[in-house]
C-alpha positions in Angstrom: -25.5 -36.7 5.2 -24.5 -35.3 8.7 -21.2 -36.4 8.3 -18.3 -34.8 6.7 -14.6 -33.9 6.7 -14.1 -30.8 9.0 -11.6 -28.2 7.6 -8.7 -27.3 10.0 -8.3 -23.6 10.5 -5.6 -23.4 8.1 -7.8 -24.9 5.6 -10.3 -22.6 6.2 -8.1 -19.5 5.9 -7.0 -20.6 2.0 -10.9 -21.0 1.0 -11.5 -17.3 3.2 -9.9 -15.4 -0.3 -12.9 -16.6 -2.5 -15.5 -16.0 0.0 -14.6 -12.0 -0.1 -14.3 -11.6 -3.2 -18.3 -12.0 -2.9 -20.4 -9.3 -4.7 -20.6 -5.9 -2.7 -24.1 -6.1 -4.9 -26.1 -7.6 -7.9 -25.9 -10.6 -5.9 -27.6 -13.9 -6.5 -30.1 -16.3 -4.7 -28.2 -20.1 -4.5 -30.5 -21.7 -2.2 -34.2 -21.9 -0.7 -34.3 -24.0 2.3 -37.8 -24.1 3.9 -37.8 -25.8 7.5 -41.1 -27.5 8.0 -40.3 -28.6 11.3 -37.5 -29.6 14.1 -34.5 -30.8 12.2 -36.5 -30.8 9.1 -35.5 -29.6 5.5 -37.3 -29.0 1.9 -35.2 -27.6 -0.3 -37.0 -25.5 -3.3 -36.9 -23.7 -6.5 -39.4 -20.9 -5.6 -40.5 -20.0 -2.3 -43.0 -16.9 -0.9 -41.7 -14.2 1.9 -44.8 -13.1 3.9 -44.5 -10.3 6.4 -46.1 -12.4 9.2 -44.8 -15.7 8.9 -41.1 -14.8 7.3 -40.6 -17.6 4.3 -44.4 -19.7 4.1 -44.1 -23.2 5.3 -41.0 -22.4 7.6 -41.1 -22.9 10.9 -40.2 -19.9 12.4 -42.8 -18.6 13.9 -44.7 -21.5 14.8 -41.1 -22.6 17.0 -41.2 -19.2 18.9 -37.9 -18.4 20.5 -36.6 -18.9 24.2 -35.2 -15.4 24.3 -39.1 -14.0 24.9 -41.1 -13.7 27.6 -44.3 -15.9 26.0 -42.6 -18.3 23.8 -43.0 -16.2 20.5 -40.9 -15.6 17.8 -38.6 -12.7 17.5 -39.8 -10.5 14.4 -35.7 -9.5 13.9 -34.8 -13.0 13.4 -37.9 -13.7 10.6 -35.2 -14.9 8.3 -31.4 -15.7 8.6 -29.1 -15.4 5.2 -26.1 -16.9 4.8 -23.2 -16.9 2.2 -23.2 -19.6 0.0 -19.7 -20.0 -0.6 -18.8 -19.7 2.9 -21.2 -22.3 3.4 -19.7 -24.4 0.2 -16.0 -24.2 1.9 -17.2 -25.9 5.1 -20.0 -28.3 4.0 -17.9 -29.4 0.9 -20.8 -30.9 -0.4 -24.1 -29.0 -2.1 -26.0 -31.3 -0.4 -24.9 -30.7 2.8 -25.8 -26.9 2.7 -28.9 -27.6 4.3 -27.4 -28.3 7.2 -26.7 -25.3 8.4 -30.3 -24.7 9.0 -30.4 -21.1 7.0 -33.1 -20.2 4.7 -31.3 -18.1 2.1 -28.1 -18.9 0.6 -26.9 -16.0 -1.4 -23.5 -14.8 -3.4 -23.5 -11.7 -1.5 -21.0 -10.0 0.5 -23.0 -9.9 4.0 -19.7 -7.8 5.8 -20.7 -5.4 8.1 -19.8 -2.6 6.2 -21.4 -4.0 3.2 -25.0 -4.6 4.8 -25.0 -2.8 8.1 -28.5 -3.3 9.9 -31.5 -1.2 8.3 -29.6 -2.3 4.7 -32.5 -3.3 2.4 -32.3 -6.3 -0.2 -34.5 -6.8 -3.6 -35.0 -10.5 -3.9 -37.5 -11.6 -6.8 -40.5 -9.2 -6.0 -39.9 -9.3 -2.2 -37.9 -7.0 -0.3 -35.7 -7.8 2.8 -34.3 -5.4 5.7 -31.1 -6.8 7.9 -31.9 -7.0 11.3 -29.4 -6.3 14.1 -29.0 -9.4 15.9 -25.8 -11.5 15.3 -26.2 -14.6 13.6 -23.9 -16.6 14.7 -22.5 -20.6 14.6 -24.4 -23.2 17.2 -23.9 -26.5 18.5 -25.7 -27.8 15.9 -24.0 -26.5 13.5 -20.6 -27.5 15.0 -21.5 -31.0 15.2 -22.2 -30.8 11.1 -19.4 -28.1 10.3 -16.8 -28.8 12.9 -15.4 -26.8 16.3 -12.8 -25.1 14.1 -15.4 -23.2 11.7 -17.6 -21.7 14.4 -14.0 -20.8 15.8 -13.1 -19.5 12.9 -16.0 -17.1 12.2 -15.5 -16.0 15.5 -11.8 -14.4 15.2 -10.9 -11.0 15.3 -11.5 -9.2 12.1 -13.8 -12.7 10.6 -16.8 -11.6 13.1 -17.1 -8.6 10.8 -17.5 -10.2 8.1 -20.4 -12.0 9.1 -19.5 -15.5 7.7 -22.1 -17.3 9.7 -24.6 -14.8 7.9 -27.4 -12.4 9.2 -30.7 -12.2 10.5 -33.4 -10.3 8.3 -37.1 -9.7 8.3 -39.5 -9.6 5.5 -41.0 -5.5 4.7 -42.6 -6.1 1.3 -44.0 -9.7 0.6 -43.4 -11.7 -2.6 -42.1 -14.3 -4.6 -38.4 -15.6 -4.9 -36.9 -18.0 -6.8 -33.6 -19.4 -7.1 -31.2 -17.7 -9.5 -32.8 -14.2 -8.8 -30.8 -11.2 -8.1 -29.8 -9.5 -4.9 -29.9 -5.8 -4.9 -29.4 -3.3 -2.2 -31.9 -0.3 -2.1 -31.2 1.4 0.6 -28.3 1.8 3.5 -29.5 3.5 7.0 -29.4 7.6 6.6 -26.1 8.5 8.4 -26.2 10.4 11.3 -25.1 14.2 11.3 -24.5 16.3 14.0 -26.3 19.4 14.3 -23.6 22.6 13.9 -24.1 25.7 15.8 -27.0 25.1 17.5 
C-alpha cells in the first residue's frame, strides 16, 4: 500500500485545474483518519473533536512535538486538514489517502485567501479554527507521494494555495461524520486604521 506511481510535475499541473475548482464553502467531509499510534491508521465513519485531545483516539497529543521545550504537543497543530482531491491526484488510489498522515480530508478550498488563520469551520456539531502554522509536505510523505509533489506544492503561487492542507485546533467539541458539511462562520475582523487621531 506504500507504493505507487509518482506523478511528474507536468502531471501534476493538468490534475491542479480540478483541485481549484474546490468549494470556496459548503464543503464536505471525505475522510476520518484517526492515528492511534506511530505509523498507525484507522480509518472511520464518525469520529469526536475534543478541545484537549484534538480528534479522540489520535495520537496527537500523547506524541508531543520536538518544536517545545517539554516534549508537549503544540495546541495550533491539534488537527491538520487536507484537500481531498489534491490528495486523490497524488495517491491515485482511495486507499492510499491515508498515507498522508492527515486527519481530515475535506472538498474545501483551503487557499489562503479562502481560510486565512482565525477562519472558523462547522463540521457536524464541532467547530474548527485554522491555525497559523504551515502545513507542509515531509519525508514521509515524499517517500509515499513522490519528490515532485512536495516540490510542487512548494512553487511560487501553489504555497498559497495550501495544497498540503492546514493546521487547525478544535474550539467547540462534537461529533463528525463523514459526508457532513463544511461551513465557514467566521473570517478574522480586518484591521482598520484609526483616522484623525
Amino acid at each position: 500500500m506504500t507504493n505507487g506511481k509518482h506523478l511528474s510535475l507536468e502531471e501534476l499541473e493538468t490534475g491542479l485545474a480540478h483541485v481549484a475548482q474546490s468549494p470556496k464553502d459548503n464543503g464536505e467531509l471525505k475522510l476520518i483518519v484517526r492515528r492511534p499510534a506511530n505509523g498507525g491508521r484507522e480509518i472511520l465513519e464518525t469520529g469526536e473533536l475534543d478541545l484537549t485531545v484534538g480528534l479522540v483516539g489520535d495520537n496527537w497529543k500523547a506524541r508531543g512535538s520536538n518544536k517545545t521545550p517539554d516534549g508537549s504537543a503544540l495546541p495550533d497543530r491539534q488537527l491538520t486538514i487536507t484537500n481531498a482531491r489534491m490528495i486523490a491526484l497524488v495517491a491515485r488510489e482511495p486507499e492510499r489517502w491515508q498515507l498522508a498522515g492527515d486527519q481530515l480530508f475535506v472538498d474545501l478550498d483551503l487557499s489562503a485567501d479562502n481560510l486565512p488563520p482565525g477562519t472558523q469551520l462547522t463540521i457536524g456539531s464541532a467547530i474548527v479554527e485554522v491555525t497559523p502554522p504551515p502545513h507542509r509536505g515531509c519525508k514521509k510523505f515524499a517517500e509515499r507521494f513522490g519528490d515532485e509533489a512536495v516540490k510542487f506544492m512548494s512553487l511560487p503561487g501553489k504555497t498559497e494555495m495550501h495544497l498540503r492542507g492546514v493546521n487547525a485546533k478544535v474550539v467547540q467539541p462534537g461529533a463528525i461524520r463523514v459526508g457532513d458539511a463544511l461551513r465557514k462562520i467566521r473570517k478574522p475582523a480586518e484591521t482598520s486604521s484609526t483616522i484623525g487621531l
